[in-house]
PDB file of N, CA, C and O in Angstrom, chain B, residues numbered from 101:
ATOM      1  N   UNK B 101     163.543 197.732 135.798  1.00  0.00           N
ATOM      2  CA  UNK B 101     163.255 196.654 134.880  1.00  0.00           C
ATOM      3  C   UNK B 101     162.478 195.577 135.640  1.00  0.00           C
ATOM      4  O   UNK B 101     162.908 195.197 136.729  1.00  0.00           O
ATOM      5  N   UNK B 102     161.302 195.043 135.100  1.00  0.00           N
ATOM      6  CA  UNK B 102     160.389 193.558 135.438  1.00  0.00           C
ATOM      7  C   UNK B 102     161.808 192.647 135.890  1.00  0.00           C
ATOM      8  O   UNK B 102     162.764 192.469 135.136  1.00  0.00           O
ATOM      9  N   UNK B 103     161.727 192.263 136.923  1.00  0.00           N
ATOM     10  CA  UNK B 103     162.401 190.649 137.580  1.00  0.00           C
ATOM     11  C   UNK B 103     162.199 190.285 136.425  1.00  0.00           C
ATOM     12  O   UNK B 103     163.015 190.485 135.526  1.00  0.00           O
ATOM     13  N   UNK B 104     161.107 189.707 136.265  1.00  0.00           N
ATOM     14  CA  UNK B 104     160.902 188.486 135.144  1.00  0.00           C
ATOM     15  C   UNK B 104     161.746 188.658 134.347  1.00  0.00           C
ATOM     16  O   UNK B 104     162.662 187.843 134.241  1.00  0.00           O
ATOM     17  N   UNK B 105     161.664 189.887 133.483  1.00  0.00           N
ATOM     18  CA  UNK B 105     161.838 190.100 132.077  1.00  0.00           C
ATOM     19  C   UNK B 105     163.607 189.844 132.525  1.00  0.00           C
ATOM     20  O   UNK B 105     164.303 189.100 131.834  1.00  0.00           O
ATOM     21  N   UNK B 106     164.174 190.569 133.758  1.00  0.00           N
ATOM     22  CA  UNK B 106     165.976 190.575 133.686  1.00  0.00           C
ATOM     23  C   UNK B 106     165.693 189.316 133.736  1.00  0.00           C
ATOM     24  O   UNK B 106     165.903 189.111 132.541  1.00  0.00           O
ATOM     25  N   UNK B 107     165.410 188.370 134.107  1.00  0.00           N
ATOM     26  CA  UNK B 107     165.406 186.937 134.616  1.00  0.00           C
ATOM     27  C   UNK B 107     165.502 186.034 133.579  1.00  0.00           C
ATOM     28  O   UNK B 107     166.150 184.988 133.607  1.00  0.00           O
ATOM     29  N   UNK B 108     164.665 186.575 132.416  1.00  0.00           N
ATOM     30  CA  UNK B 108     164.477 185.824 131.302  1.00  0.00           C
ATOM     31  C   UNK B 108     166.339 186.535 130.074  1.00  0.00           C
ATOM     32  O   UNK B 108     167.115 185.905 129.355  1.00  0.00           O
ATOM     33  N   UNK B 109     166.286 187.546 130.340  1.00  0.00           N
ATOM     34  CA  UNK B 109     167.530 188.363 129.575  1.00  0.00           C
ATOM     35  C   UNK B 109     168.971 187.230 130.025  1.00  0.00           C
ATOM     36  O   UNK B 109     169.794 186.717 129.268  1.00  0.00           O
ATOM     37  N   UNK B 110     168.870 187.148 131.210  1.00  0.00           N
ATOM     38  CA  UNK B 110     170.294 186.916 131.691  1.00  0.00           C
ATOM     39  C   UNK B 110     170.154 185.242 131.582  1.00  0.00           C
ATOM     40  O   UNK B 110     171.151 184.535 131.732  1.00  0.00           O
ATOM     41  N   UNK B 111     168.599 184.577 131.259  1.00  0.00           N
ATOM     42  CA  UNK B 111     168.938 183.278 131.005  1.00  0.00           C
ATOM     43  C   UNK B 111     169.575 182.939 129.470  1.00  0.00           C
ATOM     44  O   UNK B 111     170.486 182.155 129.201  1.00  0.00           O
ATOM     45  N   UNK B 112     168.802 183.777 128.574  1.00  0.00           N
ATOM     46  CA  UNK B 112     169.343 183.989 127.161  1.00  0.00           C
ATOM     47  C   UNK B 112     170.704 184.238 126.936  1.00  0.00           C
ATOM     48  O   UNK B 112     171.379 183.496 126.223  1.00  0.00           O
ATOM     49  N   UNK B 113     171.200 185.338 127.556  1.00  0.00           N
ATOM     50  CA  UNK B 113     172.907 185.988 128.004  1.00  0.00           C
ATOM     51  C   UNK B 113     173.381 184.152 128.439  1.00  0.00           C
ATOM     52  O   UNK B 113     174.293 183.782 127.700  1.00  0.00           O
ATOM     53  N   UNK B 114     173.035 183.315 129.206  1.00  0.00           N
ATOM     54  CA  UNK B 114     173.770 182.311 129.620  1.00  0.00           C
ATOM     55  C   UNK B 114     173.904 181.535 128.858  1.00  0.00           C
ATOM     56  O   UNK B 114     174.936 180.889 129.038  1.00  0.00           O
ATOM     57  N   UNK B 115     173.000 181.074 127.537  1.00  0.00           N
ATOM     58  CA  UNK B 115     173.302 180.093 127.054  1.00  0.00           C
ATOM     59  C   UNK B 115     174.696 180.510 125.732  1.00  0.00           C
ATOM     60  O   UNK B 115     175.231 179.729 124.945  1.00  0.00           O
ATOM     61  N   UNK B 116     174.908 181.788 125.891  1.00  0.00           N
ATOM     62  CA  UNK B 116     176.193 182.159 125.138  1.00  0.00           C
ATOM     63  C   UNK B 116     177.907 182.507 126.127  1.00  0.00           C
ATOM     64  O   UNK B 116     179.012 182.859 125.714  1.00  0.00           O
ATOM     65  N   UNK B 117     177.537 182.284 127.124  1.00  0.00           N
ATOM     66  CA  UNK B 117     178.390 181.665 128.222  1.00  0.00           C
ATOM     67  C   UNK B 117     178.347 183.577 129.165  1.00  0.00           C
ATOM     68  O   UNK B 117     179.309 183.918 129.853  1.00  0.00           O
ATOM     69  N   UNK B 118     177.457 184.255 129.030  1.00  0.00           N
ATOM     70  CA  UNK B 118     177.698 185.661 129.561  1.00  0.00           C
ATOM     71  C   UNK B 118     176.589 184.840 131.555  1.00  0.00           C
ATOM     72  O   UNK B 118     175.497 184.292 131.702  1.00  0.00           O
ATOM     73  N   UNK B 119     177.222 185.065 132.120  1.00  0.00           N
ATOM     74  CA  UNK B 119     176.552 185.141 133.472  1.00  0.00           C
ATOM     75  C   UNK B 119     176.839 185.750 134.340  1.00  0.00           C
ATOM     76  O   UNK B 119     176.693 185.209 135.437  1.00  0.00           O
ATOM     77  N   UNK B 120     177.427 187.269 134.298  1.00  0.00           N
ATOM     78  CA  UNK B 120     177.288 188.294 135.014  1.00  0.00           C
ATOM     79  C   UNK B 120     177.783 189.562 134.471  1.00  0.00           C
ATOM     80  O   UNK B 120     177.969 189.559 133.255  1.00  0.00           O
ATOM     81  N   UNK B 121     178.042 190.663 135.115  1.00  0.00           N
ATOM     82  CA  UNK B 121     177.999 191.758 134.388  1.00  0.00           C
ATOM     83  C   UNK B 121     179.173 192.213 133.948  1.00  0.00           C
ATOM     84  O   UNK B 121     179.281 193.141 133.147  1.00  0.00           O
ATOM     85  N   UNK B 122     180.356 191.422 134.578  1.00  0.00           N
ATOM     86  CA  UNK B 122     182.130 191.892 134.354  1.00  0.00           C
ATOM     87  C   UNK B 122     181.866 191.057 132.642  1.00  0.00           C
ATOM     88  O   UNK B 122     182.283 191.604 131.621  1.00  0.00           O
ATOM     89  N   UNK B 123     181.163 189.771 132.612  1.00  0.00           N
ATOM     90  CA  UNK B 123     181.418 189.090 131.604  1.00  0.00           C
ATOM     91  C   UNK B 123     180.270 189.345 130.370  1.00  0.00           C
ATOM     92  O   UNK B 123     180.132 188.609 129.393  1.00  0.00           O
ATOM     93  N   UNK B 124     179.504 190.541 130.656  1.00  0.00           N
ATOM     94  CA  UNK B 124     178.915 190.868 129.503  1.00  0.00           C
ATOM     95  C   UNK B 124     179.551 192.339 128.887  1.00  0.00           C
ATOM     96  O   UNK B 124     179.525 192.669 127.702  1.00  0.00           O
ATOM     97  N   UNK B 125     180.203 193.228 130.165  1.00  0.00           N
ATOM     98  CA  UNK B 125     180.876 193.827 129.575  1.00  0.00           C
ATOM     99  C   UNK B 125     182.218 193.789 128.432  1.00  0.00           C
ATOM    100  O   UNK B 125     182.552 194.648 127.616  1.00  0.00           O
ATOM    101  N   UNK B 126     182.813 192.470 128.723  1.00  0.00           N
ATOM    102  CA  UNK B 126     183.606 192.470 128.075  1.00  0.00           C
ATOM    103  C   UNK B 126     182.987 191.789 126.656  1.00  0.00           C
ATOM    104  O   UNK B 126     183.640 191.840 125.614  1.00  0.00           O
ATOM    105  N   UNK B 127     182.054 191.339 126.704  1.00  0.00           N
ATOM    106  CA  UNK B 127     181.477 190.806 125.385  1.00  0.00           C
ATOM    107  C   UNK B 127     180.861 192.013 124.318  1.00  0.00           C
ATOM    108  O   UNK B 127     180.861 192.154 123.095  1.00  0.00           O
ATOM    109  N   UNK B 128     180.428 192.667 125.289  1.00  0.00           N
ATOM    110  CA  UNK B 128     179.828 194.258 124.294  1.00  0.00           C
ATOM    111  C   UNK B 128     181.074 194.493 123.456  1.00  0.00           C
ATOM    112  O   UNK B 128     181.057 194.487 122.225  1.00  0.00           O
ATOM    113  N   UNK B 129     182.469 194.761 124.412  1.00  0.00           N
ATOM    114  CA  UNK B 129     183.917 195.474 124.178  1.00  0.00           C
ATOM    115  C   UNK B 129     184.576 194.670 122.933  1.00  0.00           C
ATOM    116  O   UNK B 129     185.456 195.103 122.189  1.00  0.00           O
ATOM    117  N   UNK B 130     183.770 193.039 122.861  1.00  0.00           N
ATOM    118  CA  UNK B 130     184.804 192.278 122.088  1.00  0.00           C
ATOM    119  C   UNK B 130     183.833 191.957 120.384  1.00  0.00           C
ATOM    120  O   UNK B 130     184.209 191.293 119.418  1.00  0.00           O
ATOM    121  N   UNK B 131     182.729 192.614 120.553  1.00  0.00           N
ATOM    122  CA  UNK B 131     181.544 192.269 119.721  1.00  0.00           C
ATOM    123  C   UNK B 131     182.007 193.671 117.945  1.00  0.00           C
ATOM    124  O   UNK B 131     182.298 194.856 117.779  1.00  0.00           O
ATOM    125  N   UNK B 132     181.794 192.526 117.177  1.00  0.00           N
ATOM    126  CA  UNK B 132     182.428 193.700 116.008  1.00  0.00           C
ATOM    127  C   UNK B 132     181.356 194.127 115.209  1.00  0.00           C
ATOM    128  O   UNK B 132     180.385 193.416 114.952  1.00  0.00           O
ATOM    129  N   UNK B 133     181.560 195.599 114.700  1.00  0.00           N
ATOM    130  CA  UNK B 133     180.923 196.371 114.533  1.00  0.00           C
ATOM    131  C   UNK B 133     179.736 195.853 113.321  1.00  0.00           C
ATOM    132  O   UNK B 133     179.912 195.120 112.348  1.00  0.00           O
ATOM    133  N   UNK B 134     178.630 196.464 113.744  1.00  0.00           N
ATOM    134  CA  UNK B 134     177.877 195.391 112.732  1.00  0.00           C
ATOM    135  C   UNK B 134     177.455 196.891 111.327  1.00  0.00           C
ATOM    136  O   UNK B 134     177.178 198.064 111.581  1.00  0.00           O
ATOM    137  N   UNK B 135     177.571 196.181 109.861  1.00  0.00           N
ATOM    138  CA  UNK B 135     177.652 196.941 108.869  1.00  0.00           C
ATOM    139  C   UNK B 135     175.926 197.312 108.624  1.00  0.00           C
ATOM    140  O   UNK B 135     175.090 196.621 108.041  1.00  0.00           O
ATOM    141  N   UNK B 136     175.770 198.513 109.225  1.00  0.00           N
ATOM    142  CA  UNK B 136     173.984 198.754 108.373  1.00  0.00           C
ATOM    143  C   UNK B 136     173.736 199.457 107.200  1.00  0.00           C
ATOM    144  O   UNK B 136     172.650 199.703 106.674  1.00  0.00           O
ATOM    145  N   UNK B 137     174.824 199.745 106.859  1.00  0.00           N
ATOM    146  CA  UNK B 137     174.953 200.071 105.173  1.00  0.00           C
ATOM    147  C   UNK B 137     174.160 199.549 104.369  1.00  0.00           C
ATOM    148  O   UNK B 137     173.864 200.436 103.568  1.00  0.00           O
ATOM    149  N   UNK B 138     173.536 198.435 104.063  1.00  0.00           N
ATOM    150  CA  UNK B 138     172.202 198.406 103.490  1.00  0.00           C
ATOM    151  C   UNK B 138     171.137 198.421 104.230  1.00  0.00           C
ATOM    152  O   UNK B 138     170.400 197.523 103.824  1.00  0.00           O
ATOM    153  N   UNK B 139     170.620 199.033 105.198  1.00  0.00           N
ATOM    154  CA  UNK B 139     169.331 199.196 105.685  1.00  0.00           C
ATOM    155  C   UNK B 139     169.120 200.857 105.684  1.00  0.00           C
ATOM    156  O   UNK B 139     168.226 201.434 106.303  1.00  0.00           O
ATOM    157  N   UNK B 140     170.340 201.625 104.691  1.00  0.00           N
ATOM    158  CA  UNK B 140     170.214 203.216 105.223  1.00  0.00           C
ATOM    159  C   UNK B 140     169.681 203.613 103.797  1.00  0.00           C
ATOM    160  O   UNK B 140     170.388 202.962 103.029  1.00  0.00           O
ATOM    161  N   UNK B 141     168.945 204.225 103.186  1.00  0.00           N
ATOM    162  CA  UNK B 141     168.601 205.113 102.400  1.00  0.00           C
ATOM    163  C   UNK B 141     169.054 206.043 101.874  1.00  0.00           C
ATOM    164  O   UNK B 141     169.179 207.098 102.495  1.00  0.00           O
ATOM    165  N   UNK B 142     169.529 205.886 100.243  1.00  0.00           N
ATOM    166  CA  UNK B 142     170.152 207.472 100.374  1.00  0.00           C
ATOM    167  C   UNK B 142     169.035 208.513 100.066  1.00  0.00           C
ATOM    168  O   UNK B 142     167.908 208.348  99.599  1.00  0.00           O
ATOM    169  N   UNK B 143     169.747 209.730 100.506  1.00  0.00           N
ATOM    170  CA  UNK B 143     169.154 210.781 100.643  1.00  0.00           C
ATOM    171  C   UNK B 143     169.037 211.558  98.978  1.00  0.00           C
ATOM    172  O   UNK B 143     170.118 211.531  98.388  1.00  0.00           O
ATOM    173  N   UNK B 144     168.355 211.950  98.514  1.00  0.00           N
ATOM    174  CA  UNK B 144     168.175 212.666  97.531  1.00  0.00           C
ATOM    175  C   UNK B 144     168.804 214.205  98.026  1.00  0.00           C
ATOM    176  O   UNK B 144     168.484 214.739  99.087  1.00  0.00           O
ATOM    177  N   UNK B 145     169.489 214.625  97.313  1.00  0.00           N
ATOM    178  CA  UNK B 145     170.024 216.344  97.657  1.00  0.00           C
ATOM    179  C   UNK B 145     169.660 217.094  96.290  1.00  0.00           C
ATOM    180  O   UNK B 145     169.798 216.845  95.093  1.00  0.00           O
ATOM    181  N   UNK B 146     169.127 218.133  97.059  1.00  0.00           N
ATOM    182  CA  UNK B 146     168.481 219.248  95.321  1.00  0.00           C
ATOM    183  C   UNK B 146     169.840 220.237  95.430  1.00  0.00           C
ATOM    184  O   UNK B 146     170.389 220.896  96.312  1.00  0.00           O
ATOM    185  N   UNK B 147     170.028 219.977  94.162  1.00  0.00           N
ATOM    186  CA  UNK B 147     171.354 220.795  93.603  1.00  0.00           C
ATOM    187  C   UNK B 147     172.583 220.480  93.384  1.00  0.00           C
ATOM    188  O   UNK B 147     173.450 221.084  92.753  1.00  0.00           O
ATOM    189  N   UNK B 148     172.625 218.972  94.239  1.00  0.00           N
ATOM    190  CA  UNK B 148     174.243 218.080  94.087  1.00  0.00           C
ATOM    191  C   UNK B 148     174.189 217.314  92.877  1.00  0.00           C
ATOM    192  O   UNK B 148     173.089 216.861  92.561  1.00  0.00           O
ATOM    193  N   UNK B 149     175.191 217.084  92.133  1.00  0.00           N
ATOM    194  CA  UNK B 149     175.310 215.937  91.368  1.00  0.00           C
ATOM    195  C   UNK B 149     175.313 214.292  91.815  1.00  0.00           C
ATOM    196  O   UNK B 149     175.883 214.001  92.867  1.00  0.00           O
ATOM    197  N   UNK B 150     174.870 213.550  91.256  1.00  0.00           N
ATOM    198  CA  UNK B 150     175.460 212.559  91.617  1.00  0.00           C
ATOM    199  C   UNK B 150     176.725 212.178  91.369  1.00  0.00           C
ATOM    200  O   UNK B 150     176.952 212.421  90.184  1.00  0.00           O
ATOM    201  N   UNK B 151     178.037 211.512  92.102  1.00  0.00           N
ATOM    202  CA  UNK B 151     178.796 211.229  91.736  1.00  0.00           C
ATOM    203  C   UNK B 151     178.727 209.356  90.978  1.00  0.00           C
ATOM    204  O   UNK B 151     179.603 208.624  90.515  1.00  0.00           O
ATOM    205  N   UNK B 152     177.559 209.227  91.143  1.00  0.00           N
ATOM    206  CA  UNK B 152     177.620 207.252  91.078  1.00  0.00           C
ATOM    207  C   UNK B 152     178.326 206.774  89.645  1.00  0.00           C
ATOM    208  O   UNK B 152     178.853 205.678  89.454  1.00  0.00           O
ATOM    209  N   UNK B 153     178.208 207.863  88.688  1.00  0.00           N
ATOM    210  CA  UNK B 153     178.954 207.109  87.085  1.00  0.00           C
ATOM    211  C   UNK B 153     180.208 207.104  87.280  1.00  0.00           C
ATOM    212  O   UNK B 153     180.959 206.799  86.353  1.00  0.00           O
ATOM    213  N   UNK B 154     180.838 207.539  88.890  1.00  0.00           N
ATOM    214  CA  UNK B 154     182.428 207.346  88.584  1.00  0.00           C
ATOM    215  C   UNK B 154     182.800 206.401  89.248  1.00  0.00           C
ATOM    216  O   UNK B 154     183.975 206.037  89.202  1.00  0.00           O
TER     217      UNK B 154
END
């Protein structure tokens, strides 16, 4: 990875109080799951019904 670019990452990471790597791990571990249920598409299937009128 570019110096710069980690340089610029871990200043961003600081202003949310993360400044090293024990303390970003635990932020990944404590971070809740984010819903992308509306950004997914449904799929059209040839031969299934829809179930949506129930």
């Amino acid at each position: 990875m570019n110096e710069e670019r980690e340089k610029r990452i871990w200043k961003e990471l600081a202003k949310d109080g993360i400044h090293n790597e024990k303390e970003l791990d635990v932020a990944i571990k404590n971070m809740k799951l984010l819903n992308i249920g509306g950004f997914i598409n449904k799929i059209e299937m040839k031969g299934v019904e829809s179930n949506a009128d129930c």
